[in-house]
C-alpha positions in Angstrom: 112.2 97.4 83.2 111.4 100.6 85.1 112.3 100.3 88.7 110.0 100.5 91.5 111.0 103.6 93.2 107.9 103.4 95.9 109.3 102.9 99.0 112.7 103.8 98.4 114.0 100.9 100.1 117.6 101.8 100.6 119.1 98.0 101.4 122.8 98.1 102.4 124.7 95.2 104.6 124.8 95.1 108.4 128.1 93.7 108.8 127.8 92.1 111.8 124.7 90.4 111.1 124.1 90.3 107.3 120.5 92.0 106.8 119.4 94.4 105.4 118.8 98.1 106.3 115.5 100.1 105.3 115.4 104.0 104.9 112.1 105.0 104.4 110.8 108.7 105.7 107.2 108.0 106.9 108.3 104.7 108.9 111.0 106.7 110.7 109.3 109.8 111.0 106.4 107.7 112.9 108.6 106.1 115.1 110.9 108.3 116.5 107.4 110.5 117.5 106.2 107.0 119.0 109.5 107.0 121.0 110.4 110.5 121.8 108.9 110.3 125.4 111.0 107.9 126.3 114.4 108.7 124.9 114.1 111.9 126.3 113.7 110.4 129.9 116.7 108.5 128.7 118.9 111.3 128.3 119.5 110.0 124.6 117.3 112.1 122.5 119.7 111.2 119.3 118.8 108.0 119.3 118.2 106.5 115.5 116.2 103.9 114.5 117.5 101.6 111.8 114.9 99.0 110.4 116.0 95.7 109.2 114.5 93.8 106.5 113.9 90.5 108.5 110.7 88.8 109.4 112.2 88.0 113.1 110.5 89.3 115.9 113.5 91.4 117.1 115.7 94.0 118.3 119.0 94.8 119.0 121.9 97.4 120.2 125.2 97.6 118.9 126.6 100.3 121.1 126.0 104.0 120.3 122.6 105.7 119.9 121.2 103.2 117.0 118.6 101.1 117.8 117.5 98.2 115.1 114.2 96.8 114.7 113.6 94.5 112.7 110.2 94.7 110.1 109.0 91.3 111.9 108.7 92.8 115.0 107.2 96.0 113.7 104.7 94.3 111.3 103.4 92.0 114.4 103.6 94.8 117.3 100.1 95.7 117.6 100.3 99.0 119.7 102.7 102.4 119.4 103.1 101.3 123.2 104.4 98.0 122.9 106.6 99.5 120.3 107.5 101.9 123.3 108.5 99.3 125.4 110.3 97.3 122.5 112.5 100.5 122.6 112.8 101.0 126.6 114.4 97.3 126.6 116.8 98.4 124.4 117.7 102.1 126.0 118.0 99.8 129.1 120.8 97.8 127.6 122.4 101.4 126.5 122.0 103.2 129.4 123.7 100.4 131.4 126.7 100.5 129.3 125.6 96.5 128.3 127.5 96.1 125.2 130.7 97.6 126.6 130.2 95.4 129.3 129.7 92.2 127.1 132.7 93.1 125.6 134.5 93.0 128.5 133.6 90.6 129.8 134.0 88.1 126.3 137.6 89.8 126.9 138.6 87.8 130.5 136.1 84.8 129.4 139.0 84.7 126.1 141.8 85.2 128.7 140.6 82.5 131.2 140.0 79.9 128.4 142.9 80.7 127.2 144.7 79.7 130.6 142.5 76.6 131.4 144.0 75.1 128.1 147.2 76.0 128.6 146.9 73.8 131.8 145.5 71.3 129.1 148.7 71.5 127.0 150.8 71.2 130.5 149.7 68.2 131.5 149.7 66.3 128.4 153.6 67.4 128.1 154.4 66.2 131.3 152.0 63.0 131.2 153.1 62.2 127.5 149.6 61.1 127.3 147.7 63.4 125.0 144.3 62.4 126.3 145.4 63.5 130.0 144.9 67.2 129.2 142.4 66.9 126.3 139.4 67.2 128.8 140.9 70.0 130.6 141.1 71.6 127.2 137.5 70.4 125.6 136.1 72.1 129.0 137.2 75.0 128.6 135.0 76.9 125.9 132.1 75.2 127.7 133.1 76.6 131.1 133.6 80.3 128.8 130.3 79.8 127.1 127.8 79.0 130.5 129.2 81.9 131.5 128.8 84.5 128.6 125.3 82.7 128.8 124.7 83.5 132.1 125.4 87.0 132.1 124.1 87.8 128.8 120.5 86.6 130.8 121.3 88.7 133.5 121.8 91.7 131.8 118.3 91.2 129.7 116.6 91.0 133.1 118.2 94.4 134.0 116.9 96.0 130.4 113.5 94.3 131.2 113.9 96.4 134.7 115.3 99.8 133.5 112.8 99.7 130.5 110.2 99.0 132.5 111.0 101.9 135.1 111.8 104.3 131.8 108.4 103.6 130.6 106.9 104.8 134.0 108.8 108.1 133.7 108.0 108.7 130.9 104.1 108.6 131.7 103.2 105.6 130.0 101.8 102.6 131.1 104.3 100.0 131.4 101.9 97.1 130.2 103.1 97.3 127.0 105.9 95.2 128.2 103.2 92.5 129.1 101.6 92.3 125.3 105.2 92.1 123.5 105.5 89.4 126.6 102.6 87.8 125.5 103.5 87.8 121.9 106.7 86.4 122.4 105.2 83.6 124.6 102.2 82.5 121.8 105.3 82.0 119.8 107.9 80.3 121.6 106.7 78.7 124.4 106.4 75.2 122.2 110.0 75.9 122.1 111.0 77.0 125.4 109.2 74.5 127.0 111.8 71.7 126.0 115.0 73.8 126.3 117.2 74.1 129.5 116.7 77.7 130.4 120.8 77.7 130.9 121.4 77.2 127.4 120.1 80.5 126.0 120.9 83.8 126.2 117.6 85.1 127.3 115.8 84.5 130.8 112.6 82.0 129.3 109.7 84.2 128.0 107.3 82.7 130.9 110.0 84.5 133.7 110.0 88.0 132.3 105.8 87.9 131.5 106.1 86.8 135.7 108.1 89.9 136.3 106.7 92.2 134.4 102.6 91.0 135.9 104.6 91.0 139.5 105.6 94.5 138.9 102.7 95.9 137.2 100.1 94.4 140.1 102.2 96.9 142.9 100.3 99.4 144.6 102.7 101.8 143.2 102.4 101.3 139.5 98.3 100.6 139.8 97.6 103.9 141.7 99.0 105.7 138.7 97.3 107.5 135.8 99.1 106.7 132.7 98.8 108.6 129.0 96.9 107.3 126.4 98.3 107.4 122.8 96.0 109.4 120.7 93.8 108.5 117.8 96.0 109.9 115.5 99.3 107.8 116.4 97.3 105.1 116.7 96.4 105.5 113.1 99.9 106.4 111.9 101.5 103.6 113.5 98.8 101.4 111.7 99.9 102.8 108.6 103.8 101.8 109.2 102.4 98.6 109.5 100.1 98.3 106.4 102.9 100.0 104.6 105.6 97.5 105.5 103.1 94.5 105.0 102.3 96.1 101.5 105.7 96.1 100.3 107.7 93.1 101.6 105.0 90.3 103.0 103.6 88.0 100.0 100.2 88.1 99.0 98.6 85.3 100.8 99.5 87.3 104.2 98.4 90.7 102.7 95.0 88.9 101.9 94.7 87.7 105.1 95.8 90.7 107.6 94.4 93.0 104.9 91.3 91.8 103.3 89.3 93.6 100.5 86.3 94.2 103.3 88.4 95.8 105.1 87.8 99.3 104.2 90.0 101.1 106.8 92.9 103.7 105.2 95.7 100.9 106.4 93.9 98.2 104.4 93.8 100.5 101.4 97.4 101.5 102.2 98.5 97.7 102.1 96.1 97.0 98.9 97.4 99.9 97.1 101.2 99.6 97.4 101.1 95.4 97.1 98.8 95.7 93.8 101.9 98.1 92.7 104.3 94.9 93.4 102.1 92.5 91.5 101.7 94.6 88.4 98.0 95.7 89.3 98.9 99.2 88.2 94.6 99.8 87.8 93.9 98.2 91.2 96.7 100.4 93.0 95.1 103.4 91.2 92.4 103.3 92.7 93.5 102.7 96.5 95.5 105.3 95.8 93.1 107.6 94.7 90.8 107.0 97.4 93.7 107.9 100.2 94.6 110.9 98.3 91.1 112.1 98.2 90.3 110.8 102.1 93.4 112.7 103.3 94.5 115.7 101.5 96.9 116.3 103.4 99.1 113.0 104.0 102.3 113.8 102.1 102.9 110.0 101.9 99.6 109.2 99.8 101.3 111.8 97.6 104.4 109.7 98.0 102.9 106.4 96.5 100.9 108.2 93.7 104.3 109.8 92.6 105.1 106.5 92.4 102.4 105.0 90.9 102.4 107.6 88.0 106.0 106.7 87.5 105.2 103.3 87.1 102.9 104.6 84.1 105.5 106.1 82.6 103.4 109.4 83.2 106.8 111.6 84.1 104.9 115.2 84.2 102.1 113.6 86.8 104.8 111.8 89.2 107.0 115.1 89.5 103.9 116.6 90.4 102.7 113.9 93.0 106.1 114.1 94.4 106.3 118.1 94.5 103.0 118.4 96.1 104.2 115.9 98.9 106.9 118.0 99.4 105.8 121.2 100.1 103.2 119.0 102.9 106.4 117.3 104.2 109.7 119.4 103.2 113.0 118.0 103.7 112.1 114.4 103.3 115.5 112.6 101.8 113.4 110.1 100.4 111.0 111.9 98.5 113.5 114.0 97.1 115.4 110.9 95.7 112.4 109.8 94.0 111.6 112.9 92.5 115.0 113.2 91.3 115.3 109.8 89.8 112.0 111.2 87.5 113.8 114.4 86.6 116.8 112.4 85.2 114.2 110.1 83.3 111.9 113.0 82.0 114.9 115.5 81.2 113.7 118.4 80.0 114.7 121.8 80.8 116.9 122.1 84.0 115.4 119.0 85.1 118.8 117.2 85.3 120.9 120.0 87.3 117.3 120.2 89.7 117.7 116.2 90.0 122.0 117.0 91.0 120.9 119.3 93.3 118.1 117.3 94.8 120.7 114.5 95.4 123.5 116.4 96.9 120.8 117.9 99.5 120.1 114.1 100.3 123.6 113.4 100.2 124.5 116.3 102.4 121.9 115.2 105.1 120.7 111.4 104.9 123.2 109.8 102.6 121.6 106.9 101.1 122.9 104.3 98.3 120.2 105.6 95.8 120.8 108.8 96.0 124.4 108.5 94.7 122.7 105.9 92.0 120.8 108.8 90.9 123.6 111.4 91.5 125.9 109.2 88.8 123.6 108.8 86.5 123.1 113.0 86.2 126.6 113.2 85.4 126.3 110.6 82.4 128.4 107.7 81.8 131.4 109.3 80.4 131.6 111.5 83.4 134.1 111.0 86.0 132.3 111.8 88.7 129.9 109.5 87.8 132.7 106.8 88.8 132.9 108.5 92.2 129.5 108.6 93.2 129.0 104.7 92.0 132.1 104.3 94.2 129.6 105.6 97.1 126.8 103.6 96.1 129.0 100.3 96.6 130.6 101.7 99.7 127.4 101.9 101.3 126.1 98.5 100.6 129.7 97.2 101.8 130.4 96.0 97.8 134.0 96.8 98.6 135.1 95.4 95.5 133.0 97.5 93.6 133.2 100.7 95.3 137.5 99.9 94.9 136.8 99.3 91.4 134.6 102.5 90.4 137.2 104.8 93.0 140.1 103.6 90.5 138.3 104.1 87.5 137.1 107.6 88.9 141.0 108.4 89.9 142.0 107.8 86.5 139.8 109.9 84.7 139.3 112.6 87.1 141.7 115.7 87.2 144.0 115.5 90.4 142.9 118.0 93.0 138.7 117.6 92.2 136.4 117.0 95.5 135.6 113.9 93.7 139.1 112.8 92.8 140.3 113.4 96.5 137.2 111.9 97.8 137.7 108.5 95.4 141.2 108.1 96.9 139.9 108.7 99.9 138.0 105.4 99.3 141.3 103.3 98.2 143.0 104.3 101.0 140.7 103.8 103.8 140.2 100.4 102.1 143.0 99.3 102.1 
């Protein structure tokens, strides 16, 4: 069955918390100009955005300059500036060096537990009752826990604060904060309403919305003139959106958000690239068709009629689709994966060393599991380096079994001293 090459959803692990990573150019090219203003306030202008493939409404830092948003947030953030404060938070929590701290903390909370149970163990020895130190010892993780909770709260009022304060210097108006506020609230305040607010590791939504409308209502901030986002961002952002709905959300809630009377380009966007999903190849044409013709210009309509002819099988007409959306929109890694991936299918010509070199370009600067897919299957199955670069395509979705088996196959077949061979054992022995 041909594969759906579309959005070029690049999934590989997050080891820590088991989702699911999407590279896709338009989505990230959107956001980081949504979230340039404030990053370079920040003093972090290499910030990256990862987006996860989960339908939670949230975000999260791991340390570094990556930032990970997850598609539920995305898909339910109405405005590029509640995005932008969605993003301030999380600078806040870098900039005060939060994870770092957290770790340090988790450090001394391990140390002290580990000393309140050793009292435990003391005094059932010398009582030669074991129940005398077995509260001691059953208290302990509690005492450590309260306490990770309570700082991990205090530490997302000081994001709430720095974000908020980012957002100002950056020229925006900080009321973005107060619609993701809202947003949370609509959905959890059911919840939060029957949970002790020491249990969890966030202040309660209904405390940061107070903040955030006591801040906000200051002479200060209200005798401020604020940017606006443009038309045009506004209408970009609403196309991440209908393009993230299209591909992942089922039908019942592209219907809804998305329905056929709605005539807007982000409806037709959805439509288009959802009909693709189903099957509907005549209904996507269409949609398609009538974005390419309403904006000449939008590599990304381009994009999904590459796609769409390659779904036809029509190879000459998707390398087309894809060539003319790169020369509006060079140097886009996914684009070029996708047009390589048709070269190897169509094969005529030089189209197989054009789809190798297409790859390695990728490779070179946005490494992606698909691209090495592609890269193997240039070299042919009874190449060598076709073991390697499968090797890499397991490495990067954490298949370490895999990516160990394909390394030793590529070892063995590859002559000593190759970039490929050195860069196989590379993978055993870092492995290891």
């Amino acid at each position: 069955m041909r594969k759906i090459i579309a959005i070029l959803i690049c999934m590989f692990t997050l080891p820590a918390h088991a989702a699911s990573v999407i590279q896709d150019t338009e989505i990230e090219s959107v956001i980081a100009e949504i979230i340039k203003p404030i990053t370079t306030v920040a003093n972090i202008p290499d910030t990256q955005i990862r987006i996860v493939n989960d339908d939670n409404f949230n975000a999260f830092v791991m340390g570094g300059t990556d930032i990970y948003i997850y598609t539920g947030l995305l898909t339910r953030v109405r405005t590029p500036n509640a995005l932008r404060a969605v993003i301030a938070h999380e600078l806040g929590h870098t900039i005060g060096g939060h994870m770092a701290q957290m770790s340090a903390r988790m450090e001394s909370e391990i140390k002290r537990t580990m000393m309140i149970q050793a009292l435990g163990i003391g005094l059932m020895l010398a009582g030669g009752n074991p129940s005398l130190g077995a509260g001691v010892m059953a208290g302990a993780s509690g005492i450590a826990r309260q306490s990770m909770l309570a700082f991990s709260r205090d530490e997302e009022r000081v994001a709430d604060d720095m974000g908020f304060d980012l957002m100002v210097r950056a020229g925006y108006n900080p009321n973005g904060f107060l619609d993701v506020f809202e947003q949370m609230n609509d959905m959890t305040a059911h919840i939060e309403s029957r949970v002790n607010p020491n249990a969890i590791n966030h202040p309660l939504t209904s405390e940061r919305l107070k903040n955030v409308r006591d801040k906000l209502a200051t002479a200060d901030i209200k005798s401020k003139q604020f940017k606006t986002d443009s038309a045009t961002i506004v209408k970009k952002y609403d196309m991440v959106r209908a393009k993230l709905v299209g591909y992942l959300d089922d039908a019942t809630r592209v219907k809804t958000l998305y329905p056929s009377a709605d005539k807007t380009d982000a409806a037709i966007y959805a439509r288009a690239i959802a009909n693709m999903r189903w099957g509907n190849l005549s209904g996507a044409a269409v949609g398609t068709r009538t974005l390419v013709s309403r904006n000449p210009n939008n590599p990304y309509f381009y994009e999904l009629l590459g796609d769409l002819e390659y779904r036809y099988g029509h190879y000459d007409d998707a390398i087309t689709a894809y060539e003319h959306a790169l020369k509006l929109r060079p140097n886009s890694p996914q684009i070029e994966t996708a047009l390589a991936l048709v070269l190897v299918e169509r094969a005529k010509n030089d189209d197989v060393d054009r789809a190798a070199e297409l790859c390695r370009r990728v490779i070179l600067t946005d490494p992606s599991p698909v691209a090495y897919w592609v890269l193997a299957r240039t070299f042919g199955a009874d190449d060598g380096r076709a073991d390697w670069a499968m090797a890499e395509f397991y490495r990067l979705q954490n298949n370490r079994e895999k990516s160990r088996e394909y390394a030793r196959r590529a070892k063995s077949r590859l002559k000593p001293g190759t970039p490929e061979y050195i860069k196989s054992k590379d993978i055993l022995n870092g492995e290891k």
